[in-house]
N, C-alpha and C positions, 0 to 999 in steps of 0.2 A: 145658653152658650152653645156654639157650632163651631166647628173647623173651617178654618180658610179654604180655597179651591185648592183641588189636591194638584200637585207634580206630575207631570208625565213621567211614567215609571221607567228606571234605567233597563236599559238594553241588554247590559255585558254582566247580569247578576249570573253567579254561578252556585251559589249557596243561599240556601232561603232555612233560617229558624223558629219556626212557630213556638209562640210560647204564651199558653193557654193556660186559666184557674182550673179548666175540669178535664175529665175526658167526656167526649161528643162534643166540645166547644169547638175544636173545630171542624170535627166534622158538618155540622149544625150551617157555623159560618162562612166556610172557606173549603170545604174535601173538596169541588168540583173545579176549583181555584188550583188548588195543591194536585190537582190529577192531570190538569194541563201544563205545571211546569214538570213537572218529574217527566212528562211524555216533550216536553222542549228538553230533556237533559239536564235540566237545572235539581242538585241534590236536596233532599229537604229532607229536616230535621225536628223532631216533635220535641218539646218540653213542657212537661205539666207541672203544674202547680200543686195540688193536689191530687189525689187517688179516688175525690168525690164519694167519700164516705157518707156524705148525707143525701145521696140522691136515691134512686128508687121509686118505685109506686107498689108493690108488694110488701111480704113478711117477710123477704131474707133476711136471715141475721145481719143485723150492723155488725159484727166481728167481721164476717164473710165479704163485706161490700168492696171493700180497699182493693182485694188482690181481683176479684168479679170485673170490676171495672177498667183495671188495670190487662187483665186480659184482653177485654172488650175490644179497650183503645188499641191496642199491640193489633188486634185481628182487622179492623178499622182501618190501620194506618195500612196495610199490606194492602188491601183491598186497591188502594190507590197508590202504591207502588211506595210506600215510606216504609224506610227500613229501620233508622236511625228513632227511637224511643226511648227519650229518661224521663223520669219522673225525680221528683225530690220528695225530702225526706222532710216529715216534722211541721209539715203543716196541712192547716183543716179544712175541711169543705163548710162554707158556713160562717167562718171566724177571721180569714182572710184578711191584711193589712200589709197595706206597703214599706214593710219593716227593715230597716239597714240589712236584718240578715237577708230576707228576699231578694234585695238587692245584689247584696254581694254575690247571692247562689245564680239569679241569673248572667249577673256579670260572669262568673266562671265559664257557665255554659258557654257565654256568646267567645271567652276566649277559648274556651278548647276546639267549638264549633266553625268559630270565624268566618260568619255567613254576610254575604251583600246584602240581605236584606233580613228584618225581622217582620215577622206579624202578629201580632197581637192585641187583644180584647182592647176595647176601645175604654181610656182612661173617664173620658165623656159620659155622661147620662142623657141616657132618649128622654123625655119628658113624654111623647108620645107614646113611649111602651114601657112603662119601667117596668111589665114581668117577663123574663128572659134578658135581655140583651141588657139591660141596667140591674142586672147582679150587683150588691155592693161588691162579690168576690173577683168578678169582672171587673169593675172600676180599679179593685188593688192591684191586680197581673198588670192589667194595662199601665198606671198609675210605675211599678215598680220596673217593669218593661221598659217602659220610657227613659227611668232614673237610670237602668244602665245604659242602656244603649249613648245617652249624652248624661252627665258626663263619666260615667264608673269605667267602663269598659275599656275605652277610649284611654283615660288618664293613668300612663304606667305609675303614679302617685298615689292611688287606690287601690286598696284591696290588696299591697302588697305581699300577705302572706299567702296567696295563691299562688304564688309562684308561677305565674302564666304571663306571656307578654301581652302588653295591650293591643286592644283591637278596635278599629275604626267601622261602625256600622253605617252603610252607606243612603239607608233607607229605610223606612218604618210604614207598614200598611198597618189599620186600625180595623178592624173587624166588630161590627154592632152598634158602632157610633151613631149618633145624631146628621141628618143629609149626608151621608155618603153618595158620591158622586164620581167617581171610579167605577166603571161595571165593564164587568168579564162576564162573555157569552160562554156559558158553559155546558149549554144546550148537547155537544157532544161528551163529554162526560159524568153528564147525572146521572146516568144510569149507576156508575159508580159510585158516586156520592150516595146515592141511594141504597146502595149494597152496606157502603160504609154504613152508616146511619143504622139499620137493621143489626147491623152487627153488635152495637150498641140495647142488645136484648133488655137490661134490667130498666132503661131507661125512653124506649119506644114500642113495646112488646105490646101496651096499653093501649097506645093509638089505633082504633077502627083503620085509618087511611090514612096513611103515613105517606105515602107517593102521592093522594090526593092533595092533603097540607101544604108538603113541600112543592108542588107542580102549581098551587096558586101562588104563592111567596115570589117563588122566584119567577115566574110569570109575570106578577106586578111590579116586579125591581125592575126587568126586561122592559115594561111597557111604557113606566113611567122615567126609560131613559128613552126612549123613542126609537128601540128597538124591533123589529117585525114580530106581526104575530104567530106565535110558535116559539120563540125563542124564550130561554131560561136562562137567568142571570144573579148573579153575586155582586156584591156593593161592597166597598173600602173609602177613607180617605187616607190616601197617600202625600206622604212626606221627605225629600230630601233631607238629609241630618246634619251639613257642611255649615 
């Protein structure tokens, strides 16, 4: 299963909500994405799913990992000009399911947020890559993502004990999915990205070549949209939500 060809992205977005299973999820799929609209003015807003208490490649203590990482992401987001970071509460790195409460807590976000656009982990599984980007915790965000953005968010008949008005999300990018065909030259802000990412210590400190990695990735997303050579790129399938 694949996604249809994506929408031409709207023009007049002034709010964008990222809303990711880990922290480095987006930095990983989207930081040099999210460094170009913050530098178009467009505000962006981080929401994690977890605090990615299972990640690591060291002995830190697992007690220590939650708030380590939660730094990390906070240091990450600044890097590329995001100021706005919540996190929720009460769920696991690891054990992740698109559960009514999920739902609800994203739907809150997107009403108190009230962004033109969301992005987030693609609900979809790669068949090509299922290590990384087919996380089953990736499939839940994305999976639960979706469920508010149509219909939770949206329907002032949901979720009424929030006490927040409803909100129309007017667009949805997918980040990791299968043929994405969307691509953003980001070739002027990976150097960013790239800051981001590092900053992200407990979880790329491991890596020999970390700017090596990433400089062929998105080299090959670049090439094989027929891009020139030189250029570095980022892939989404994008969606209108009307």
């Amino acid at each position: 299963m694949s996604f249809p060809r994506s929408a031409t992205p709207l023009q007049d977005v002034q709010r964008v909500l990222c809303v990711l299973a880990h922290p480095d999820d987006v930095d990983f799929g989207s930081a040099g994405t999210v460094a170009g609209w913050v530098d178009a003015g467009i505000e962006v807003g981080y929401l994690l799913v977890t605090r990615g208490d299972a990640g690591g490649f060291d002995d830190t203590p697992r007690e220590l990992m939650p708030a380590l990482r939660e730094a990390e992401q906070r240091a990450a987001a600044a890097v590329v000009g995001v100021n706005h970071v919540e996190f929720l509460d009460g769920y696991h790195d690891g054990i992740l399911t698109p559960s009514i409460e999920l739902r609800r807590d994203i739907t809150a976000a997107i009403r108190r947020f009230r962004p033109d656009r969301v992005l987030t982990n693609s609900p979809l599984r790669r068949w090509d890559r299922i290590a990384g980007p087919s996380h089953p915790d990736h499939l839940a965000a994305g999976e639960a993502a979706t469920c508010a953005v149509y219909p939770d968010a949206r329907n002032p008949f949901t979720f009424t004990d929030l006490d927040l008005p409803a909100w129309t999300v007017r667009e949805i990018w997918y980040s990791g999915g299968p043929d994405p065909d969307h691509v953003v030259d980001i070739t002027g802000t990976y150097e960013r990205k790239l800051k981001a990412l590092r900053a992200h210590v407990s979880q790329t400190s491991h890596l020999d070549d970390l700017d090596g990695l990433m400089r062929q990735r998105l080299a090959a997303t670049a090439s094989a949209a027929g891009l020139p050579e030189g250029t570095l790129a980022e892939a989404f399938s994008v969606f209108h939500t009307a």
